[in-house]
TORLO-848534 format. One line per 2 residues: number of its first residue (from 1); their letters; for each residue y, x, z of C-alpha. Coordinates in steps of 0.001 Angstrom, whole numbers, plus 500000, padded with zeros to 6 digits. Each point is the difference from the previous one (the first is absolute). Layout:
BEGIN
NUM) A) Y,X,Z  ...
END
This chain:
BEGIN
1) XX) 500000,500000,500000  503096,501220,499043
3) XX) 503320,500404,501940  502396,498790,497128
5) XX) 503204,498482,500921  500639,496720,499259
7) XX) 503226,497842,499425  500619,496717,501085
9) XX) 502401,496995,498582  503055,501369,502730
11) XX) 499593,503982,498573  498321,501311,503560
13) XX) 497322,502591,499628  496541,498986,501578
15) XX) 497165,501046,500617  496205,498564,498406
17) XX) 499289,497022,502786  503899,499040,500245
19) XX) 500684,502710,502837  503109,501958,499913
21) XX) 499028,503314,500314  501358,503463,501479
23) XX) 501532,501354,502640  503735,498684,499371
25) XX) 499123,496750,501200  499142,501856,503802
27) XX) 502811,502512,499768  501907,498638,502595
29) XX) 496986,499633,502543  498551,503421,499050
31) XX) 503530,501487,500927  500492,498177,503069
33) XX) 496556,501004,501634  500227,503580,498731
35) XX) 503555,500680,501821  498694,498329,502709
37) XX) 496640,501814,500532  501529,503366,499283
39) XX) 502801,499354,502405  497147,498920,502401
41) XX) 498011,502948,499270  502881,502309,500269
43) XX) 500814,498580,503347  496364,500967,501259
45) XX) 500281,503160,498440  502816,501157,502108
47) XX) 498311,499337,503106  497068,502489,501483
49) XX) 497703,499743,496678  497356,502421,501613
51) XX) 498557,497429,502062  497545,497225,499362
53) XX) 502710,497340,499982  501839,500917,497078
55) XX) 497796,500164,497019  498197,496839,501894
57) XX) 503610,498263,499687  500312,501433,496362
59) XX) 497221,498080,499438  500728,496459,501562
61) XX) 503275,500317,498095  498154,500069,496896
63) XX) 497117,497751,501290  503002,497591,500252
65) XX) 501904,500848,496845  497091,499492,497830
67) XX) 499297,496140,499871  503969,499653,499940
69) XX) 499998,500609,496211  496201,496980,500039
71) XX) 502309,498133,501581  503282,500386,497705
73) XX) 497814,499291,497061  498393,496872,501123
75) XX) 502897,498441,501274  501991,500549,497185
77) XX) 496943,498952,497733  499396,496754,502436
79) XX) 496631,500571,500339  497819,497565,502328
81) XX) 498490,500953,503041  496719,501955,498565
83) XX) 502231,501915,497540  502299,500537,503083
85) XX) 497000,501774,502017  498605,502217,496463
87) XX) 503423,501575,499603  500228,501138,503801
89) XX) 496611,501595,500013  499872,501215,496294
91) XX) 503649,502081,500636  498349,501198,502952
93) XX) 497399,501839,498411  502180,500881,497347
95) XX) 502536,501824,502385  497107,501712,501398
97) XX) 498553,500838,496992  503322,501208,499159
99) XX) 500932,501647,503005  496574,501803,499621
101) XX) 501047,501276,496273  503437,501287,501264
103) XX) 498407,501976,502808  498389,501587,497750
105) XX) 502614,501376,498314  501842,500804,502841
107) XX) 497282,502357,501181  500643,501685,496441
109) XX) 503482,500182,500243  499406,501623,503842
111) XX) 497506,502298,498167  502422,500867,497388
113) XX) 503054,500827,501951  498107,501670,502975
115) XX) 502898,499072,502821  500223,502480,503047
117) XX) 498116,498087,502528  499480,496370,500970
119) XX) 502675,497312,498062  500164,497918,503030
121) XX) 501365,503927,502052  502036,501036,497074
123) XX) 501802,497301,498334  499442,500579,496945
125) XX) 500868,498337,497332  496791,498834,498758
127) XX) 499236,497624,502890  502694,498417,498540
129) XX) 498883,500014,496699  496450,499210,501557
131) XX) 501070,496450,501518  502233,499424,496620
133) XX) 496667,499854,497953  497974,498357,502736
135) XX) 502090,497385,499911  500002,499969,496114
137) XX) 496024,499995,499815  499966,497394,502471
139) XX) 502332,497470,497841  498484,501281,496208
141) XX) 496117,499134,501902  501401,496551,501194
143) XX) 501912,499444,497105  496917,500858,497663
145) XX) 497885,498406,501912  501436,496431,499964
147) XX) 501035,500652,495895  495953,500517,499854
149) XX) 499077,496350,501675  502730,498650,498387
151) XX) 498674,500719,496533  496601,497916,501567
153) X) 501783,496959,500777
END
């Protein structure tokens, strides 16, 4: 099945199935949660990170964050009740999923730069750059997960 754009009588692009399709109609949302997780996440990430309590906060921020965007999209969509309940736990797994992926490369950007001792000691500026593309794996995972369903529906 092919992903050709189609155009209807009042000249909006659409998507095979009559969904609109892409990310500009979730811009706003996807901005909103990303400034607010990273502003979360920088908050945490000021305090004592060497302990057990920040990278477990880290975590319940994006825990949190993650069904934010399930919930955008169903709301917006006006999905019923069951629809309402797939989007939550489908961007879940999706952030994970994508929060997995962008560890990854953050463990090659660590091994490419090779910083003097722990981030977390030193400031450097990777952490920063670390949480930056933590939060944008978790968003492109939820985001890609709930464009995957959606093409089921």
């Amino acid at each position: 099945m092919s992903m050709q754009m189609t155009t209807s009588s009042d000249s909006t692009a659409r998507f095979p199935g009559g969904s609109e399709g892409g990310l500009h109609t979730m811009r706003p949302a996807v901005i909103t949660i990303a400034t607010v997780v990273f502003a979360c996440a920088l908050a945490v990430s000021r305090n004592d990170m060497g302990s057990v309590g920040g990278p477990m906060a880290l975590f319940f921020i994006f825990l949190i964050a993650a069904p934010c965007l399930g919930l955008y999209e169903a709301w917006t969509k006006k999905r019923g009740p069951f629809s309402w309940i797939v989007n939550i736990v489908v961007s879940l797994i999706g952030g994970i999923c994508g929060i997995l992926l962008a560890s990854m490369v953050n463990e090659a950007m660590i091994m490419l730069v090779q910083p003097e001792g722990a981030l977390v000691v030193t400031r450097h500026p990777l952490l920063y750059a670390g949480l930056a593309c933590m939060v944008g794996g978790l968003l492109l995972g939820s985001w890609t997960a709930l464009r995957i369903v959606n093409r089921f529906r």
